[in-house]
N, C-alpha and C positions, 0 to 999 in steps of 0.2 A: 399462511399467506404465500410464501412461496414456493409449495408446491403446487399451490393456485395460479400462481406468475409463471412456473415451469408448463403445467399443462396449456396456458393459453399463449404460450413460443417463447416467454422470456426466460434467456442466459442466464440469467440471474436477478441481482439487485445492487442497489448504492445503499451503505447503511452508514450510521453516525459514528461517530468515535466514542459518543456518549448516549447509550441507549435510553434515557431517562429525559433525554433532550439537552438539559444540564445534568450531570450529574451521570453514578450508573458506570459498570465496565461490562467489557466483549466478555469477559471470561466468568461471568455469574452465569452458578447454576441452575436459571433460571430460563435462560436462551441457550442452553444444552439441546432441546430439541431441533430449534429452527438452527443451530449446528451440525446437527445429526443431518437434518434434509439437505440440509448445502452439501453436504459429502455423502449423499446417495445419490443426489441428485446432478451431481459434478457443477453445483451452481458456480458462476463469477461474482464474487463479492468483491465491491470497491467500495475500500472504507475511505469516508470522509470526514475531516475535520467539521466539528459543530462552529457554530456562532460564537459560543462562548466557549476561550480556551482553557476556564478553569483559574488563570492567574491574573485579577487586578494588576500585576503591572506593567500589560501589556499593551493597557488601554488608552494611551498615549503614543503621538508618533507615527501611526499607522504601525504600529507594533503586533495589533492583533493579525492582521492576515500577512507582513514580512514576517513572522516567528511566531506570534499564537498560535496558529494552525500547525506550524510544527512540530511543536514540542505538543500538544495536544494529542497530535497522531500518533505521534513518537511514543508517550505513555500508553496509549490504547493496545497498541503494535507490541511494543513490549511486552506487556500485561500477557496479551495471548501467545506469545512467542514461550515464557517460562509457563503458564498453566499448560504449555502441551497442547494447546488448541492445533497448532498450524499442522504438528506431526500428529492427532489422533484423528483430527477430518484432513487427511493430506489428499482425499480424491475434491475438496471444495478450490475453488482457483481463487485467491485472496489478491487484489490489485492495492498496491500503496500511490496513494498521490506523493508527489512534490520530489518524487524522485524517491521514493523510500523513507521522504521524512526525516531525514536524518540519519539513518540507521543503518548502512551501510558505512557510514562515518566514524560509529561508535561500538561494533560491532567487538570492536577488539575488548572494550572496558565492560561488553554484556558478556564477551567472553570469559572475562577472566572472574564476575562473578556467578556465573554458572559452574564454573572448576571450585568454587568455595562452597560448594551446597550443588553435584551431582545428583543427588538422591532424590532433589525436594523441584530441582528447576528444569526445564524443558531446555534444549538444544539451540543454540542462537544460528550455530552453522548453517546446523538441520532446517530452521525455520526462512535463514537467508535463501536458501537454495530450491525454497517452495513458494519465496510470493514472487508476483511479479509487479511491476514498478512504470511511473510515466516517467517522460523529458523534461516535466515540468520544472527546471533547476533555475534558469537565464542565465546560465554561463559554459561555455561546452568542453573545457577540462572539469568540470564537476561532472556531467554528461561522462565522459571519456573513464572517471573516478568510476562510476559506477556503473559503464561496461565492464569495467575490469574487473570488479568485485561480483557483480551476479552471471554478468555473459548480459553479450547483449539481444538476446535471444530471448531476454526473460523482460526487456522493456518495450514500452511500446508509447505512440505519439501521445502527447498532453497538454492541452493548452487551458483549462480555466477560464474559459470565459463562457459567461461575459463578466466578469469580473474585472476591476481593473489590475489586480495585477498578476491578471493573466500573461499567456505570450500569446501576443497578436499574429506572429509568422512563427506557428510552430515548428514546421519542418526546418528555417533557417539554422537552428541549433545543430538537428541532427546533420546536418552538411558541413558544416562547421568541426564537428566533434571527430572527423575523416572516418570515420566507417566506412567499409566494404559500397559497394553496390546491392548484395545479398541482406546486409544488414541493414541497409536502409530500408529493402521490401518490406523485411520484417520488421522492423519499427515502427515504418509510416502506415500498417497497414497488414502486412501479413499476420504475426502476433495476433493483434482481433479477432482478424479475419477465422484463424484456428479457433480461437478461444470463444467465439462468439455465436458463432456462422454454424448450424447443426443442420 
């Protein structure tokens, strides 16, 4: 199917966190092919958090979409991060919602158990420095966190809607976050425009 999406003009696709709908990970060898096409095909894959974040007890609070959806993604992202997905299809362009999910956060404690098992797990660095990431944060020293951590060359605008808790004035962040002039092209718009636009 997506190389059926490619031939009729589309970049790519939006896929689950949970290919099963519930349930189900990125890194079965089962979706090995439709991997293999996204990295012939240089597709953009943007993975999204499911409906269901997998943990009862989130279900309270509005808890599932403040933090289900990120620790949802966060597992997904991982997963394919150590199976070595992100460095064996490094020509597929992998987008994280919500800012990275977390994971530029935590990058240090994925670090230090990749150095406990080299042989067996995929590269966190390696994997940080090949996806790229939305705004989607709502606060713009978290924004600012993780220019610094990826470059901010490698984010690009995000707003979630229509959901409500989207951001309604996406760009307000990135103005906020003081980036360049050059940076904000690429944010608001260039980014995409690369990665999209053939």
């Amino acid at each position: 199917m997506l190389r059926e999406a490619d031939a009729a003009g589309f970049a790519g696709a939006m896929i689950g966190t949970q290919p099963k709908g519930v349930g189900g990970v990125l890194d079965d060898p089962a979706l090995d092919p439709f991997w293999r096409a996204a990295d012939e095909l240089g597709s953009v894959l943007f993975i999204h958090p499911v409906f269901e974040s997998g943990d009862d007890r989130v279900h309270d609070y509005g808890m599932a979409n403040a933090l289900g959806r990120i620790t949802d993604t966060l597992i997904a992202v991982t997963r394919i991060i150590y199976s070595g997905h992100l460095t064996r299809y490094r020509n597929a362009k992998v987008v994280i919602g919500i800012g990275g999910a977390a994971l530029p956060y935590v990058v240090g404690r994925l670090r230090r158990n990749h150095a406990l098992d080299r042989d067996r797990l995929g590269d966190p660095d390696a994997a940080l420095a090949a996806l790229y990431y939305d705004t989607l944060v709502h606060d713009a020293k978290v924004l600012r966190f993780l220019a610094d951590q990826v470059g901010s060359g490698r984010i690009m605008l995000g707003s979630d809607m229509p959901f409500p808790i989207g951001d309604l004035a996406p760009a307000a962040i990135v103005a906020q976050a003081g980036f360049s002039a050059s940076e904000v092209a690429s944010i608001t718009g260039g980014l995409a425009q690369r990665l999209f636009v053939r």
